[in-house]
N, C-alpha and C positions, 0 to 999 in steps of 0.2 A: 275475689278476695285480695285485700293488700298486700304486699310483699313486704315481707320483715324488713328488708334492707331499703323499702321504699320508706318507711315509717321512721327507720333509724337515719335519714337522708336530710329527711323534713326535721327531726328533734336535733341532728346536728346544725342544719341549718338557724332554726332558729338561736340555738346555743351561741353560734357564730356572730349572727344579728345583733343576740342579747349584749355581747361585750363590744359591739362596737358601737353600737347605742350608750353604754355605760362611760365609754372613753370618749367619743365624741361631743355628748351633749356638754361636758367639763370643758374642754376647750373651745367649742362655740360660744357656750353664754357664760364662761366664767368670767369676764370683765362684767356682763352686765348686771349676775348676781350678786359678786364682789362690790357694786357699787350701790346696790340695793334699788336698782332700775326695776328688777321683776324678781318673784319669790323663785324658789326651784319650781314650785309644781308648773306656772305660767313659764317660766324658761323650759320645762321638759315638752309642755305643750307646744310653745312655739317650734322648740323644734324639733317636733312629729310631725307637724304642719305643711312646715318648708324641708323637712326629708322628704316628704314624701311628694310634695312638689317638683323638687331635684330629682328624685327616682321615679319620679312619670313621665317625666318629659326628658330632661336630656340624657338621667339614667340609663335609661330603653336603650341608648345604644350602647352602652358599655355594657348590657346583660347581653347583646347580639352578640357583640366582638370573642365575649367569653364563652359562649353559650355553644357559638359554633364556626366561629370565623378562623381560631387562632388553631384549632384543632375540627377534624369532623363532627359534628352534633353522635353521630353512631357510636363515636370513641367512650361517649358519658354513658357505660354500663351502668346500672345501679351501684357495684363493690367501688366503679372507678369514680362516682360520685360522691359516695362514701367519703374516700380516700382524697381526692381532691379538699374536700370540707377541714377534713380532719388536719390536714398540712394547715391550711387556712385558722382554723382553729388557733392550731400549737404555735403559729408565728404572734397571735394574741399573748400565749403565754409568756413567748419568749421575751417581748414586747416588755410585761409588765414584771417579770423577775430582773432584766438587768434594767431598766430605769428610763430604754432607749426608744424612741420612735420610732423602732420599725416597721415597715411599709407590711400591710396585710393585702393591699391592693398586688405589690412585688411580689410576695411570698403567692398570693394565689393565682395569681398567673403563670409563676416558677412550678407549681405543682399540675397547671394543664401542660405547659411544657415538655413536662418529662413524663407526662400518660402520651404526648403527641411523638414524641422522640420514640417511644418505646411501643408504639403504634404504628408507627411510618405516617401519618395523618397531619402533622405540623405542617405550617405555612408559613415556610422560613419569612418570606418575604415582606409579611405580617407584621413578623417577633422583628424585624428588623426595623421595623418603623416604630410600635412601639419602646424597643430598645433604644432609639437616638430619642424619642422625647421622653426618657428616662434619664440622659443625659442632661437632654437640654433645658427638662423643667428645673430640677434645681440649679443649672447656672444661673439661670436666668431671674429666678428668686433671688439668688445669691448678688448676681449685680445688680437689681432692681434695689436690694436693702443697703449693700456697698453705696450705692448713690444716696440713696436716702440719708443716709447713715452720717454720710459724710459730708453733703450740700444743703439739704432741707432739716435732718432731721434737731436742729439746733435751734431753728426759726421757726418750725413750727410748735415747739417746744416752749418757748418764750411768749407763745401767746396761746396755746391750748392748755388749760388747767381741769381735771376733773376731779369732783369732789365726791362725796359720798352722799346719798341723800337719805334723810331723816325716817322719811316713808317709801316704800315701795312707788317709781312711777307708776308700775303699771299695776295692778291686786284685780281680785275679783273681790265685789259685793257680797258678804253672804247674810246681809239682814233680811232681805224679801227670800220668796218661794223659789224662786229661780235665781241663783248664781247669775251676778252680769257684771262685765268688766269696767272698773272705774278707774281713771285718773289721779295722780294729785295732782290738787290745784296751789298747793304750798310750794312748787316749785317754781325759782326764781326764770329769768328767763335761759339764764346762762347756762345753768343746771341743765334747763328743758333741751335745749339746744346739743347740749354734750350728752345727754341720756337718747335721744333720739337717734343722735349717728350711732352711739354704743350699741341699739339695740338694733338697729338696722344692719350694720354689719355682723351683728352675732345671726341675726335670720339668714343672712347671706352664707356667712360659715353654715347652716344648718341644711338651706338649698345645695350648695358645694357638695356636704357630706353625705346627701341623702344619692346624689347624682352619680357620685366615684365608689358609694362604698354598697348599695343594694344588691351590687350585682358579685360583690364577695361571698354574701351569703347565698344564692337561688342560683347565678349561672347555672353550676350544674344537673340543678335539678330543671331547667329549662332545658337545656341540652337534651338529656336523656328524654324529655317528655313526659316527665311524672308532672308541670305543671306547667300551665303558657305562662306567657310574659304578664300580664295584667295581674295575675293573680298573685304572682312570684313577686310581682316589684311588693301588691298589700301585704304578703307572707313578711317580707325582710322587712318592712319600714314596719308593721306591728312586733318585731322581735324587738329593731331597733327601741322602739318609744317605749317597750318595756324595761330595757336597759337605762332608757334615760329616765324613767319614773321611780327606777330602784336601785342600782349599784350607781349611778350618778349623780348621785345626793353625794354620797363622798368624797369625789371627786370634783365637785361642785364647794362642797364645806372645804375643799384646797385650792380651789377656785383653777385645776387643772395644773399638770405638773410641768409643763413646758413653758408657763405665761408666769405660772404664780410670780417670778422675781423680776419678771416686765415690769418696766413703766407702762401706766395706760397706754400713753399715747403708741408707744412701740408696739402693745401687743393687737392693737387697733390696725396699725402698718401692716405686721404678722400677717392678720388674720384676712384683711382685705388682696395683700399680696397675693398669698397660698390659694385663699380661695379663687383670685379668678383664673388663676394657670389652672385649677383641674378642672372647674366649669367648662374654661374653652377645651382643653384634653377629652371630657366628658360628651362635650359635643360632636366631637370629633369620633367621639367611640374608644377614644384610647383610655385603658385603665392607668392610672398614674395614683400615685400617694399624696394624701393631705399634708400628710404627717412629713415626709421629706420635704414637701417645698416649704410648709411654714420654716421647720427649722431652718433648713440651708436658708431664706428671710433672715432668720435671728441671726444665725451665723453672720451673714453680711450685714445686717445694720448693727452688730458689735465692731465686727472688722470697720466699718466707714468710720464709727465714732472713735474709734481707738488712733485709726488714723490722721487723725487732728492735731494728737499731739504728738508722735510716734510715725517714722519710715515706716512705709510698707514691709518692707525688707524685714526691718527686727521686731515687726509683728507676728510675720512667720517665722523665723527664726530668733527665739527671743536671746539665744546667747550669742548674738553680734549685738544685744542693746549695750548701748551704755551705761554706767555706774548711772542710779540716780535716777533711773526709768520707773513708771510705778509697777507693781505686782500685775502680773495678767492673773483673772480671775476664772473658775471654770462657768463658762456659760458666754453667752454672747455677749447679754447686757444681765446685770445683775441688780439687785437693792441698790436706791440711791440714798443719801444721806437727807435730813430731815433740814440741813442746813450747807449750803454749797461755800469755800470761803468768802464771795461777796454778799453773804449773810441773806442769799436769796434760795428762797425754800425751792425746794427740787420737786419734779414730779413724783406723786405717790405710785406706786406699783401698786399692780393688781391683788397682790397678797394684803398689803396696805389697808386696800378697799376692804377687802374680805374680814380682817382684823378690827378695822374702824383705825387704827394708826395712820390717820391721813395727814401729813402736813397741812399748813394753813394753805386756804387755796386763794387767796387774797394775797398773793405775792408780788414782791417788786421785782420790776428789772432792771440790772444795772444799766447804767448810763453806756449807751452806744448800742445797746443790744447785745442779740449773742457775741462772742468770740471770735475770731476771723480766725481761719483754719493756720494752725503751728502759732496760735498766740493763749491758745486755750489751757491750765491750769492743771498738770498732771495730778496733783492732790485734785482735783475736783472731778477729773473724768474717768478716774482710774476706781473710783468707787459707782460709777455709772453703767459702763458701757465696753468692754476690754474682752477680745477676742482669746480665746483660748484655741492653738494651732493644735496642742495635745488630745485634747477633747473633741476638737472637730473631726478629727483623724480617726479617735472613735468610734464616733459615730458612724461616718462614712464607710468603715471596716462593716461595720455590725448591717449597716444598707444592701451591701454586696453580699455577706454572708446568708445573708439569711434565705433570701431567694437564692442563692446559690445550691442550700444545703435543700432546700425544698426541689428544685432540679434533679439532684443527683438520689436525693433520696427516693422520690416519685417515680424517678426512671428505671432505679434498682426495683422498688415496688411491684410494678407494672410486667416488666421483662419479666424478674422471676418468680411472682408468688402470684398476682391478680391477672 
């Protein structure tokens, strides 16, 4: 006979999968639905495909790490499985009431934590190494988009344009017996060429999310032995595609809340950045967050481009700027203007795509190229690209907090009720 609290383990777990499927598949392919590269149901499919390619193969380690590395496998009672899930869970919530990317990969390892602390079972040694590449993945995001931001991301700007295209590149068939996937052939080459990498790094985001995040939902039921790894990785990556076939239509019609006021081309940066810091993390076995490294990314390619025309100095501190500095905006990079002062259309952001509000993508450039860094046009990049030190601040509060509170709460949990 089943164990009530084995059946309630599994329905939380999937609960768990369900919303990070919902949240995930909106930030993987919301550039490529926004630009009408592939419908949702083909974007939810692709990525179920590449989740669950990412959770079979480099996943595997990061369901070992949680499962039984970071704590004993014995530690995962069924109530303590429960209970792990449900922390896991509530950082989704928390996640989506204040507005912030908080790490559910953090929070659920914050909650084996403090069953290991309250166990005597922890491997300090472990949480110590995962803890420095918890550090060091988002600097590292952070200076990757700082450089970007600051060096490339101007040039690469001035000659990558993406437009929206008329018909889905990618549809299924459905005049014959059998659904089969077609082509347009109405796309120009340019078109073909920008739809191709858009859709290639959204699969890549979907391999990433499938790799870092399977083992949020199932670790603990691996641990404990209610179910092996093989079947645990299909349990999560089917919660997951359920998630992306149903609450991610919404989040997909917002084309994802962290990109929507992206420039393409930036949330392309984002997305290729973030992803491959937790693929290699994932390989490694170590759990890290999607969601930190994209952002601390945005963070830093607002900070590069702000930096252009602005000290570093009264970037972070905006009351040493001078009279005359433009407005920092909240977000990294935000909506750009449909017209820049040298009357050269600006890249359309992802929200743009998703609207059909695309500027003309037949743009000129001015004479010399981009801008050489401290010659560039405060009216012009102040509605682009503008570091907010207030909001980042936030953030990073809300980063620490949250695994923090999953810690301290789990260890109270454990010690005196479970």
């Amino acid at each position: 006979m089943v164990e009530p609290l084995v059946v309630i383990g599994i329905l939380v777990a999937v609960f768990v999968g369900y919303n990070i499927g919902g949240s995930s598949t909106g930030v993987a392919f919301g550039p490529a639905v926004g630009s009408r590269i592939v419908r949702k149901v083909t974007a939810a499919t692709l990525f179920s495909v590449f989740a669950l390619l990412g959770a079979w193969t480099v996943g595997r380690n990061v369901i070992s790490t949680m499962s039984s590395d970071i704590v004993a496998s014995s530690a995962f009672t069924p109530e303590a499985s429960v209970a792990v899930l449900f922390f896991t869970g509530l950082s989704l919530l928390v996640s989506n009431l204040y507005g912030v990317p908080a790490s559910t990969s953090m929070t659920a390892v914050g909650a084996i934590v403090g069953l290991g602390l309250a166990t005597g079972t922890l491997d300090a040694a472990l949480m110590f190494t995962i803890l420095s590449a918890w550090i060091v993945a988002p600097l590292l995001a952070l200076f990757v988009g700082g450089v970007i931001g600051r060096y490339l991301y101007p040039h690469l700007d001035a000659r990558f344009a993406f437009g929206r295209l008329q018909d889905p590149l990618l549809a299924l068939d459905r005049s014959g017996r059998i659904p089969r996937p077609s082509i347009n052939s109405d796309a120009s080459a340019r078109d073909l060429g920008g739809s191709v990498l858009v859709l290639a790094i959204a699969c890549y985001m979907g391999f990433s999310a499938g790799a870092s995040n399977a083992a949020n939902a199932v670790a603990p039921l691996v641990g404990n032995g209610t179910v092996d790894t093989s079947p645990a990785v299909l349990l999560a990556v089917a919660a997951i595609s359920l998630g992306g076939f149903t609450i991610a239509r919404r989040t997909l019609d917002t084309v994802g809340n962290d990109i929507t006021d992206l420039p393409i081309l930036a949330a392309l940066i984002v997305s290729t950045t973030g992803a491959t810091i937790i693929t290699v993390l994932s390989w490694l076995g170590i759990p890290a967050s999607l969601a930190v490294s994209t952002t601390s990314c945005i963070i830093g390619l607002g900070w590069g481009r702000a930096s252009r025309v602005q000290p570093l100095v009264d970037i972070a501190d905006p009351t040493t700027a001078q009279s005359g500095t433009p407005d920092h905006k909240t977000g990294a990079l935000s909506a750009a203007p449909a017209k820049t002062a040298d009357e050269t259309t600006s890249s359309p952001t992802v929200g743009d795509l998703a609207e059909g509000a695309v500027p003309d993508p037949d743009r000129q450039l001015p004479d010399g190229g981009p801008s050489p860094i401290g010659a560039e046009q405060p009216d012009v990049l102040s509605a682009e690209s503008l570091f907010d030190a207030g909001a980042a601040a936030r953030i990073v509060v809300l980063w620490v907090l949250t695994p923090t509170l999953a810690v301290v709460s789990s260890y109270l949990l454990f010690l005196f009720v479970l």
